[in-house]
C-alpha positions in Angstrom: -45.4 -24.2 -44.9 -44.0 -20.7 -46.2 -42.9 -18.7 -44.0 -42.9 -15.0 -44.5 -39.8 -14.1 -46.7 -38.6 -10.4 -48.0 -35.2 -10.4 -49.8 -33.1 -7.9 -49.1 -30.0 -7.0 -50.3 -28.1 -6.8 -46.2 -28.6 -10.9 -45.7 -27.0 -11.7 -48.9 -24.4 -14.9 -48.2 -25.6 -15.2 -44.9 -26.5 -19.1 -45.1 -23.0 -19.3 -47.6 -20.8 -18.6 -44.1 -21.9 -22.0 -42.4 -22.0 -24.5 -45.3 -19.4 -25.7 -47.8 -20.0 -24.4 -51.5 -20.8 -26.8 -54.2 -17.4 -27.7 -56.8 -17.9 -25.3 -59.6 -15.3 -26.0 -62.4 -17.2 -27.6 -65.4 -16.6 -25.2 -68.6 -19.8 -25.5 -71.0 -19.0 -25.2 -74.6 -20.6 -25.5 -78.1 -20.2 -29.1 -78.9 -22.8 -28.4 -82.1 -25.4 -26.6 -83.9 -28.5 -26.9 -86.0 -28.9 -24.4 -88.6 -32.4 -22.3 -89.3 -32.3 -23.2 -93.0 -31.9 -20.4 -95.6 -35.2 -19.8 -98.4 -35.8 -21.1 -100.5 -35.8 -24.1 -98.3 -39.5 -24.1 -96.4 -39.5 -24.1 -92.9 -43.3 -25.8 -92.7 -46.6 -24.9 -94.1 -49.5 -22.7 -94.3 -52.1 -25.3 -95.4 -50.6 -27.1 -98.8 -48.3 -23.9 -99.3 -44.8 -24.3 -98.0 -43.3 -21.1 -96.3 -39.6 -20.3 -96.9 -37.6 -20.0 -94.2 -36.6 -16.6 -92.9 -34.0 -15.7 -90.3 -33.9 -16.0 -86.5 -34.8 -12.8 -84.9 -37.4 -12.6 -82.7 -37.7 -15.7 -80.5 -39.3 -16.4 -77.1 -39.7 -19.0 -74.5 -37.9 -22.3 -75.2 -38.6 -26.1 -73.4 -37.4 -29.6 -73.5 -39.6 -32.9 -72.2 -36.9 -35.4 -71.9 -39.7 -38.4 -72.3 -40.5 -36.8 -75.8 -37.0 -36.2 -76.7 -37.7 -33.4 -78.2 -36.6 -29.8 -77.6 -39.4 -26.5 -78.3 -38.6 -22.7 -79.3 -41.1 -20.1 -79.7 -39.8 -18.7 -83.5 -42.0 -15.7 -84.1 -39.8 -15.1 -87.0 -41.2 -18.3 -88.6 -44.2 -17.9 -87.3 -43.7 -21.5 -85.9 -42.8 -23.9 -83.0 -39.2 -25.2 -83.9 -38.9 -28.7 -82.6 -36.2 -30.9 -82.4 -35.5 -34.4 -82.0 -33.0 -34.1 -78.9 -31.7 -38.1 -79.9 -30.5 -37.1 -83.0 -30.0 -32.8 -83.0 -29.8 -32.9 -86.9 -32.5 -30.6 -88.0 -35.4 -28.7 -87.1 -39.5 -29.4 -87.7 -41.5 -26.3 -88.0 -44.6 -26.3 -85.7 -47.4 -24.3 -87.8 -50.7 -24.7 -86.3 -54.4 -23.7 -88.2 -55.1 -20.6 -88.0 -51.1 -19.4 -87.7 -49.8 -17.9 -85.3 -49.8 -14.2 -85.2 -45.8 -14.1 -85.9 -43.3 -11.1 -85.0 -44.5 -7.9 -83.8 -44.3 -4.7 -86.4 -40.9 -3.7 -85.3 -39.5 -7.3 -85.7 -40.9 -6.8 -89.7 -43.7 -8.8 -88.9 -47.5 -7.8 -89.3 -49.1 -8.4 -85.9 -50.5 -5.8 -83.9 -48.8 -3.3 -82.0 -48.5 -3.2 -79.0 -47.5 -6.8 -77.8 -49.7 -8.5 -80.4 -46.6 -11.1 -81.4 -46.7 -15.0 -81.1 -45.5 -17.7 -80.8 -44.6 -16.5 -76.8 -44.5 -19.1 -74.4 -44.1 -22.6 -75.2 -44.5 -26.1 -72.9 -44.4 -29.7 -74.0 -46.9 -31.8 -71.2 -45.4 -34.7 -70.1 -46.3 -38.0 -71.2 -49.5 -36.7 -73.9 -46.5 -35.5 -76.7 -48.8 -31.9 -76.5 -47.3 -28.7 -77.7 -48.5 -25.7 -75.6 -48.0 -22.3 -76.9 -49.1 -19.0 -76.7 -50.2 -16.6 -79.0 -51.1 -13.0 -80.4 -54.5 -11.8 -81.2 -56.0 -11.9 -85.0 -55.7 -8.4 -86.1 -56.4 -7.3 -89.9 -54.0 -3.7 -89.3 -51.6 -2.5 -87.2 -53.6 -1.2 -84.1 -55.3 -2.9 -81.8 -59.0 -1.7 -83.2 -58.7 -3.9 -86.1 -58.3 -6.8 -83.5 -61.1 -9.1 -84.0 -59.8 -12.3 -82.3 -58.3 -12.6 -78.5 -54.5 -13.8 -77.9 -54.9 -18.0 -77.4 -53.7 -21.0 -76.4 -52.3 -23.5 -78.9 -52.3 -27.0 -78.7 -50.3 -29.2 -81.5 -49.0 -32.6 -81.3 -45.2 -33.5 -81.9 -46.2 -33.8 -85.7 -47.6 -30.2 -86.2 -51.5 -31.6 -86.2 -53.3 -28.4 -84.4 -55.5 -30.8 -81.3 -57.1 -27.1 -79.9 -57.2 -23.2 -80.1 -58.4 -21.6 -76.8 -59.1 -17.8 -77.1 -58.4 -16.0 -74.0 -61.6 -13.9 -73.6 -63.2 -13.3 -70.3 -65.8 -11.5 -69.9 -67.7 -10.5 -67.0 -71.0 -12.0 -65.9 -72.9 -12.6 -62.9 -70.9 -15.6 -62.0 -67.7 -14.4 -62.7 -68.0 -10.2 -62.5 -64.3 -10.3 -61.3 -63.0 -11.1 -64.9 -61.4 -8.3 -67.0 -63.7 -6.7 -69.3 -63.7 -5.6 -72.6 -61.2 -2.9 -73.1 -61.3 0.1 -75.8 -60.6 0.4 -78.6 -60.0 -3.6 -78.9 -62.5 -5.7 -78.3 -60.4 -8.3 -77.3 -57.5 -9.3 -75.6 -53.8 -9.3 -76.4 -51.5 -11.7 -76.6 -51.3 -14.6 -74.3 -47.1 -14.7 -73.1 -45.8 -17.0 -70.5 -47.3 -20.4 -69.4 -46.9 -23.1 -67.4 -48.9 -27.0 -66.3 -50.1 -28.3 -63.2 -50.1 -32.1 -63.3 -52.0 -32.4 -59.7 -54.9 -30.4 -61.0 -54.6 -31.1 -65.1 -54.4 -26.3 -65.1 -52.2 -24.5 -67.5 -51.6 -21.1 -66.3 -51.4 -18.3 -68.6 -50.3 -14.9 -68.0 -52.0 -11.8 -70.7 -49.6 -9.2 -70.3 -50.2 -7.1 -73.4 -50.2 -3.2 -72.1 -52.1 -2.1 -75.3 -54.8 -3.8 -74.6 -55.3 -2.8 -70.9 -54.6 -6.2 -70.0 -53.0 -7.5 -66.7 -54.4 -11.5 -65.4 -54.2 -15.2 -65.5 -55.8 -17.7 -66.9 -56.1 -21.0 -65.4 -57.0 -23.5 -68.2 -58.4 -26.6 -67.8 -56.1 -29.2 -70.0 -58.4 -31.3 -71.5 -61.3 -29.1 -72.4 -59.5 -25.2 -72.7 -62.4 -24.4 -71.0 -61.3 -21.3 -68.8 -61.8 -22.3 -64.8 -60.7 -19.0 -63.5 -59.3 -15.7 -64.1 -57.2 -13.5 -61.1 -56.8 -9.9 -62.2 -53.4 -8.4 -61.6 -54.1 -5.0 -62.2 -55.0 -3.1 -58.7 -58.6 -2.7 -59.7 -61.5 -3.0 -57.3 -61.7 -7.0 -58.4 -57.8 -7.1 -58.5 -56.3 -10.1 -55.9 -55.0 -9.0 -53.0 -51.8 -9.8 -51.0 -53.0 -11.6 -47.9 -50.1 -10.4 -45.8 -50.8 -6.2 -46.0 -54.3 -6.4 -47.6 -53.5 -4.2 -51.0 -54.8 -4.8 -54.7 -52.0 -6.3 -56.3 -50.7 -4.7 -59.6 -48.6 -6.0 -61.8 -49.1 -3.7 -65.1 -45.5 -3.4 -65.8 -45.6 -7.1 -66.9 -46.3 -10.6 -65.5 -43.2 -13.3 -66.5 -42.2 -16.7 -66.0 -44.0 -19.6 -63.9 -43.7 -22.5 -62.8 -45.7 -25.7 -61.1 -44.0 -26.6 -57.7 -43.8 -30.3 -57.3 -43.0 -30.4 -53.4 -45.9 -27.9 -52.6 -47.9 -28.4 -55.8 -48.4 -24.7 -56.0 -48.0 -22.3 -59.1 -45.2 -19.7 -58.4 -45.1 -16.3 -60.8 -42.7 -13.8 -60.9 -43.6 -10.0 -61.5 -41.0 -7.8 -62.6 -42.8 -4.6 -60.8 -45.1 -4.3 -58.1 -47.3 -1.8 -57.2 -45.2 0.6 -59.6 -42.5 0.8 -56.9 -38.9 -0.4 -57.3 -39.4 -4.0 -56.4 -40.8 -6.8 -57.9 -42.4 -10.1 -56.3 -42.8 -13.9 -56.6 -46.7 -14.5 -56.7 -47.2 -18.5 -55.0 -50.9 -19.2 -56.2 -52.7 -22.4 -55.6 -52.6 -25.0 -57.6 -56.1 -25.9 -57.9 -59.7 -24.3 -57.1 -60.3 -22.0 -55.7 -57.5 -20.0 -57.6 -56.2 -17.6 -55.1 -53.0 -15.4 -54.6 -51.4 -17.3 -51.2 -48.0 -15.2 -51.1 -46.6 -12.3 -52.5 -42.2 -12.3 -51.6 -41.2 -8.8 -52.8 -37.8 -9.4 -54.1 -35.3 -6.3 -52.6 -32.3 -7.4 -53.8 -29.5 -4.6 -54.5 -29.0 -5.1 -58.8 -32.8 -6.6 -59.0 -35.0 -3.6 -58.5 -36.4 -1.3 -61.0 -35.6 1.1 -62.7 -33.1 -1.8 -64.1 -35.2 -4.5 -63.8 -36.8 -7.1 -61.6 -37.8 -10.6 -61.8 -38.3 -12.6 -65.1 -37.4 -16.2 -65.2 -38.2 -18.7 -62.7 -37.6 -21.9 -62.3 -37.6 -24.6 -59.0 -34.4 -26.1 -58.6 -33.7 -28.9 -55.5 -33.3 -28.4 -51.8 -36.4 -26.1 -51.4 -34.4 -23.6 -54.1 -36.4 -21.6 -56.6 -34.0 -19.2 -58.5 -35.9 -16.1 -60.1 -34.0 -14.6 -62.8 -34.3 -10.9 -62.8 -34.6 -8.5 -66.5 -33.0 -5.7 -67.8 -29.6 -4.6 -67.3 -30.0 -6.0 -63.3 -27.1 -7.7 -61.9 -28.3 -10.2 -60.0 -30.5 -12.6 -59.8 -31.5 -14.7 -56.5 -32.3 -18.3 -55.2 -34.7 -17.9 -52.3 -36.0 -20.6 -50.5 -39.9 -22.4 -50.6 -39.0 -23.2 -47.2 -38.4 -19.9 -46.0 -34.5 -19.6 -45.8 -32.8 -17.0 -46.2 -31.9 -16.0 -49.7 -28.6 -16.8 -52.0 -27.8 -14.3 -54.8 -26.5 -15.1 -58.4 -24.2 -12.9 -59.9 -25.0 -11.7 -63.9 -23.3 -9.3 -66.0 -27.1 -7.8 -66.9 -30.6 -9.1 -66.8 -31.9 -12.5 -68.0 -35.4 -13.6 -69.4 -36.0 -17.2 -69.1 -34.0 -19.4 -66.7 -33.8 -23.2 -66.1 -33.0 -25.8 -63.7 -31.3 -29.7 -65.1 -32.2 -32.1 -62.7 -29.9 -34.5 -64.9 -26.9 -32.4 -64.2 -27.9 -30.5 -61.3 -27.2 -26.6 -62.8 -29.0 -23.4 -63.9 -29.1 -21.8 -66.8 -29.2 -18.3 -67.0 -28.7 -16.8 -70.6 -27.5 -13.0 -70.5 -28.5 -11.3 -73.8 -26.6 -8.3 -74.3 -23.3 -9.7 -72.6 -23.4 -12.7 -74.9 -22.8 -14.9 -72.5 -24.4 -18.1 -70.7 -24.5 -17.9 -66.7 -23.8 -21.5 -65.3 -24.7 -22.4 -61.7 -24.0 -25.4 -60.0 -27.3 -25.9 -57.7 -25.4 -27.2 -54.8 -27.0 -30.4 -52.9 -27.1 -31.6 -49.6 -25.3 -29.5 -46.9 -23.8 -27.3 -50.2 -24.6 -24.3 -51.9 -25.2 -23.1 -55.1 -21.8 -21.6 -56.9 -20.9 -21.0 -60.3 -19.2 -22.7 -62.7 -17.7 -20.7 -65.6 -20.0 -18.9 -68.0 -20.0 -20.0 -71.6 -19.8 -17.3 -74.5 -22.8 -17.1 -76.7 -20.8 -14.9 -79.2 -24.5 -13.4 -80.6 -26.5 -11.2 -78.6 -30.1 -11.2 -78.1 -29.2 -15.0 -77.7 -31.4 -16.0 -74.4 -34.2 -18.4 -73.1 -31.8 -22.0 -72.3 -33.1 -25.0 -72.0 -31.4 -28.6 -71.2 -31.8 -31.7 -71.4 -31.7 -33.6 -68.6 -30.7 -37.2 -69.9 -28.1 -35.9 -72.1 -26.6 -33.0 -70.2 -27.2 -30.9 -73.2 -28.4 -27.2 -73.0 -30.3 -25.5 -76.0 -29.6 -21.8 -76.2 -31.1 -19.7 -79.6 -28.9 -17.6 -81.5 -30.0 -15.2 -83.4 -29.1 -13.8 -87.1 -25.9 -11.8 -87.0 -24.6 -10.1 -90.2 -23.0 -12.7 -92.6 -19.0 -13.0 -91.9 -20.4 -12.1 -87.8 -17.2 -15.2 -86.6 -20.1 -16.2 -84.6 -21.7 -19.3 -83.0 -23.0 -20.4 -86.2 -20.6 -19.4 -88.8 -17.7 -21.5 -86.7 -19.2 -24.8 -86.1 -20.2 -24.8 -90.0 -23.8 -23.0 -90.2 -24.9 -19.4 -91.5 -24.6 -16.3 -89.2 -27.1 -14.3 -91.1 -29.7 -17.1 -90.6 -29.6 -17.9 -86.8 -29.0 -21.5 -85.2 -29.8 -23.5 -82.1 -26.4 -23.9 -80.2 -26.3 -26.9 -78.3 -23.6 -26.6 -75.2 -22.4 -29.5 -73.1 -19.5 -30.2 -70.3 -17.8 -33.1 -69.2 -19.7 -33.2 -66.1 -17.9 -33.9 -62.9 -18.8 -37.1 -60.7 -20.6 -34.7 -58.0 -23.0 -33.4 -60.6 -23.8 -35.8 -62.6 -27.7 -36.9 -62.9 -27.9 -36.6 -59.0 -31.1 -39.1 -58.9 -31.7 -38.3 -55.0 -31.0 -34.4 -55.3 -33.6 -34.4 -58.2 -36.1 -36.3 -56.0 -35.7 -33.9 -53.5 -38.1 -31.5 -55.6 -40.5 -33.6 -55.5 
């Protein structure tokens, strides 16, 4: 079971002075790229009309299913879920589902609703049905959210762009459910659905509606067959807002609600919260995995370089050993592992924050992509009686360039790069592609024979 757990920044290393560190010498590199195309070549299409490409800017959550082979990015920019086939890494399918998604926001040159009214946002591939997950803006005729006449919503495609389900995420209260968040003004609907993540055990996607313009601050839990909505847990410190069990306070998480995660040893969801309560820290939520839906835990994250105003925790993802590393935003400087079995806490350094993080059970490293140094944070997970340590980070030479994800049969990592200026010398431009269009850089590193696809460190998560 969990045992209480605060992170603070005075036990850092402790568990680091009793147990050997894990080798930490593999240097990841760009072994190639696959180029966004340039119009007038179409990058999918809208019905029978083929859409010319346009370049990489805004992109979100990425994910790879290693039984599908195929890799996922969220390309607001294209309006689209780019897929690619991870066996051959030649060239990109454009995801468009019916009705599109809403695409960038307003300040990205796109026409979606401002605030936080952009989509594609999160994205998930469910093992073993070949279903694309992804979440999405609301339908909005103008720029404000008054002219918003559809919620944000759930988007199901298979691998071949053929839409299987759209799921608007539009509680309402009633007398069953009075605890769902209402209709807000001036919308009347909600925003944009962001983050999400699957529950095998209970067949749930969890989906986090995070959009500040349209007052909205909860999670979904979806059921995956039917998009039928099973329950709703407001985040937002209102009178039906969950509670944290251990001090018995509303929980609000208004400044945002980021990255989660299914937990395979404890079958829980975990969610991290950049900010709670408005005060300097942020938290990891661990929710149940299946009815009743409740908040179980709330671990404030303390850590010295993770605390607003610079930023708290992001990413998330459940690495081996009991670890869980939470990735933490903004111009932070560190992120932390912390421990489902209540240990005491490791911390990763980074040169500023990090959105997305991930964990490669083939090779047995996180990923942490750090946007405005240009550079990819590399951590070797440690296993057995070692610790995490990290190997050395790889230059993304483009900033904004974030969100990794890896393969973990090929020990490949996919990290997007976004459009640079033409003549940039960047990522793109040197392994043969266009700068001013944006690729999908595809590192690799002659792994090392303690790190290599660790079959009974991987199991260990389970």
């Amino acid at each position: 079971m969990f045992r209480s757990v605060k992170v603070c920044a005075s036990i850092a290393f402790v568990v680091g002075a009793v147990m050997p560190a894990a080798q930490a010498d593999e240097q990841y590199s760009v072994v190639k790229i696959v180029q966004i195309p340039a119009a007038p070549t179409a990058c999918g299409k809208v019905g029978n009309v083929s859409v010319p490409c346009k370049p990489l800017i805004s992109a979100d959550i990425a994910w790879v299913d290693g039984d599908s082979h195929a890799y996922a990015l969220a390309d607001r920019s294209n309006s689209a879920i780019d897929v690619i086939d991870t066996r051959k890494n030649d060239k990109i399918s454009f995801l468009r589902p019916d009705p599109p998604f809403a695409g960038a926001s307003v300040a990205n040159g796109g026409t979606a609703a401002a605030p936080n009214g952009a989509g594609p946002n999160g994205v998930i591939i469910i093992e073993g049905k070949d279903d694309v997950w992804a979440g999405d803006g609301p339908h909005c005729t103008g720029k404000t959210t008054d002219t918003c006449d559809k919620s944000g919503s759930l988007k199901v495609m298979d691998l071949k762009g053929k839409t299987k389900g759209v799921f608007y995420i539009n509680p309402t209260p009633s007398a069953a459910h009075p605890d769902w968040p209402p209709v807000t003004a001036p919308a009347t609907v909600h925003g944009r659905v962001d983050e999400i993540c699957y529950n095998p055990a209970s067949d749930v996607v969890l989906a986090g509606s995070n959009a500040s313009g349209f007052g909205d601050s909860f999670i979904s839990f979806v059921k995956e067959d039917t998009g039928e909505i099973e329950a709703v847990i407001r985040l937002d410190s209102s009178k039906f807002a969950a509670v944290d069990p251990d001090l018995g306070t509303a929980i609000n998480a208004n400044s945002g609600i980021e990255q989660c995660q299914y937990n395979p040893r404890d079958k829980k969801f975990y969610l991290a919260i950049p900010q709670l309560n408005k005060g300097p820290n942020g938290a990891v939520l661990r929710i149940s995995g299946k009815a009743p839906f409740k908040v179980e835990k709330v671990i404030q994250i303390t850590a010295a370089g993770c605390v607003q105003p610079a930023g708290g925790p992001a990413g998330l993802t459940i690495g081996p050993d009991h670890q869980i590393l939470v990735g933490c935003n903004g111009s932070s400087t560190q992120s932390v592992i912390i421990y489902d079995d209540g240990r005491l806490p490791l911390y990763v350094k980074t040169a500023n924050g990090v959105d997305e993080v991930w964990f490669d059970r083939g090779s047995n490293h996180y990923y942490l992509a750090q946007a405005s140094s240009a550079i990819m944070g590399v951590e070797d997970a440690g296993h057995g009686k070692t610790l995490p340590s990290p190997d050395p980070d790889a230059t993304t030479q483009a900033g904004n360039s974030r969100n990794p994800a890896a393969d973990p049969q090929k020990n490949l990592v996919y990290l997007p790069v976004v459009a640079a200026p033409a003549g940039t010398g960047g990522i793109c431009q040197t392994h043969g592609g266009l700068d001013a269009q944006g690729c999908i850089a595809i590192f690799s590193a002659p792994l090392d024979k303690d790190d290599k696809h660790r079959k009974k460190e991987a199991s260990d998560r389970d």
